[in-house]
N, C-alpha and C positions, 0 to 999 in steps of 0.2 A: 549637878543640876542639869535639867536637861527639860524644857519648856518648848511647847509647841504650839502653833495659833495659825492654822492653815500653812501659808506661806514660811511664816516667819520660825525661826525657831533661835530660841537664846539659851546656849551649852558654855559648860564651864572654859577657859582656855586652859589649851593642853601646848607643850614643849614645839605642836606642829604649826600654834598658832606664830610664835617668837618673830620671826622674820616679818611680817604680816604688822602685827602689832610694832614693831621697827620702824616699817617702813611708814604706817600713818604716825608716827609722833615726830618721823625726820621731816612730818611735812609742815611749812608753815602755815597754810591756808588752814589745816584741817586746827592744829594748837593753836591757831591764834586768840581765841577766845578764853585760853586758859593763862593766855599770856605768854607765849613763845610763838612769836609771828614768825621769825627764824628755823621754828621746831626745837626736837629735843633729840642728841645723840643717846641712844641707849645699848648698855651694853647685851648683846644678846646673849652669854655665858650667864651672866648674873641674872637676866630675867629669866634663862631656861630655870634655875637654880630655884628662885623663888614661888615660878607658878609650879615646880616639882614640890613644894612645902607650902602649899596653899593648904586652906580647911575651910567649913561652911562659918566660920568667924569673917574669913576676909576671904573674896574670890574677885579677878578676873574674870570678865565672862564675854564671850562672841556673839557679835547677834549676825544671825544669818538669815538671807532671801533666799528663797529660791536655792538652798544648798551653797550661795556664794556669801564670806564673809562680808560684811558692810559694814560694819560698826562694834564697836566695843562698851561694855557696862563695866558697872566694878561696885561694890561695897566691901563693908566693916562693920562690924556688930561692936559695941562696947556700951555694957551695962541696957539692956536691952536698946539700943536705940541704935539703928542702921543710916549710917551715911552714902551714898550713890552718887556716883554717875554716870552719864549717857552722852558716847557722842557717833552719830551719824557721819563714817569718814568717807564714802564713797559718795559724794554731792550726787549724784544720778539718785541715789533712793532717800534724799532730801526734801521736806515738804512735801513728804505721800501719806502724813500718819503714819510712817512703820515707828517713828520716834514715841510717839502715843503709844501705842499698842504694845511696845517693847516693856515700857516704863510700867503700866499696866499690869504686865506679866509680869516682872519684879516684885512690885509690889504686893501685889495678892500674894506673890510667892515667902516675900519677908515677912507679912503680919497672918499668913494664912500656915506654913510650913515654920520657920524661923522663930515663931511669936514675938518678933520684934515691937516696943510699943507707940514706938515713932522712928520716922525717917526724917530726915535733915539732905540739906543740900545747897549750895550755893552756885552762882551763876554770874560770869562777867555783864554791868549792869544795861550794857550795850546788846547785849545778845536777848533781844523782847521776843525773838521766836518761842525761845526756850522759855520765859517766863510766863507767854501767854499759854503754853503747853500745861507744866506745872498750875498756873492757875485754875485750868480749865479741867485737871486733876484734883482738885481740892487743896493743894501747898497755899500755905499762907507766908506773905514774905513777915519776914522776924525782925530784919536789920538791916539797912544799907548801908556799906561801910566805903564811905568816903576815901579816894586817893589811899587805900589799903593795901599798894604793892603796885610797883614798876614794872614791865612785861620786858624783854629783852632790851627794847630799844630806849630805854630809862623813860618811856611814858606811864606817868598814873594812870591807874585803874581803878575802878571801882566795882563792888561786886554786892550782891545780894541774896542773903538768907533766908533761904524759906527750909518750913517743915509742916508735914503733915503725922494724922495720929488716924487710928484706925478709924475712926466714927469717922471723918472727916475725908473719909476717900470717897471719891463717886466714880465706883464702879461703873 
């Protein structure tokens, strides 16, 4: 995949992204919302391994500005229905809309290329950035799932379900 929107442009991750993708999950600031405020050690042999055996079912993907990466996507297709997500790890290109306009491009790209028949998605229930986004996307939340998982430092979390379906996008 290989998607373009002026500036922005979001490509599959390739073995040169590894390091890069490393380095934002060892961060806590940028995982904390997934629940590792400490980060995540990953091994870089076994992710080269894996994004070498990727397919259009399940990809990695880099969203880039301006030719520099900033951010990472990702889905999975099962039984037509694509799960995502999106995180903006370079705080400088936070709160520009590139997070919008990424999301956007995904999507059109899953229900337009992929015929995906819904997308699905979840969100730690503290993070209203991202929900007001999604929202303002057409996601309808599903389900809030009360204290559904401890983040590193053994505190509850709570997170929320949303998903949208193709009628239901606003372009």
């Amino acid at each position: 995949m290989y998607l373009i929107n002026n500036e922005l442009v979001i490509r599959n991750a390739t073995i040169y992204d590894v390091q890069t993708l490393c380095t934002w999950w060892a961060d806590g600031q940028v995982m904390a919302h997934a629940g590792f405020p400490n980060g995540v050690y990953t091994d870089s042999d076994k992710l080269m391994n894996s994004i070498r055996n990727e397919t259009d079912v399940a990809r990695r993907l880099i969203i880039e500005i301006d030719s520099k990466s900033v951010g990472e996507m990702n889905y999975s297709i099962k039984d037509n229905i694509a799960e995502i997500g999106i995180k903006i790890c370079d705080f400088t290109y936070q709160e520009k809309g590139y997070g919008t306009k990424a999301l956007k491009m995904l999507i059109i790209y899953l229900f337009d290329e992929l015929k995906v028949e819904k997308i699905i998605l979840d969100t730690n229930i503290n993070n209203t950035r991202a929900q007001h986004v999604y929202e303002k996307l057409g996601f309808k939340k599903i389900t809030t799932r009360f204290n559904s998982f401890k983040d590193q430092l053994g505190i509850f979390q709570s997170s929320i379900d949303f998903e949208i379906s193709k009628q239901d996008f606003l372009r």
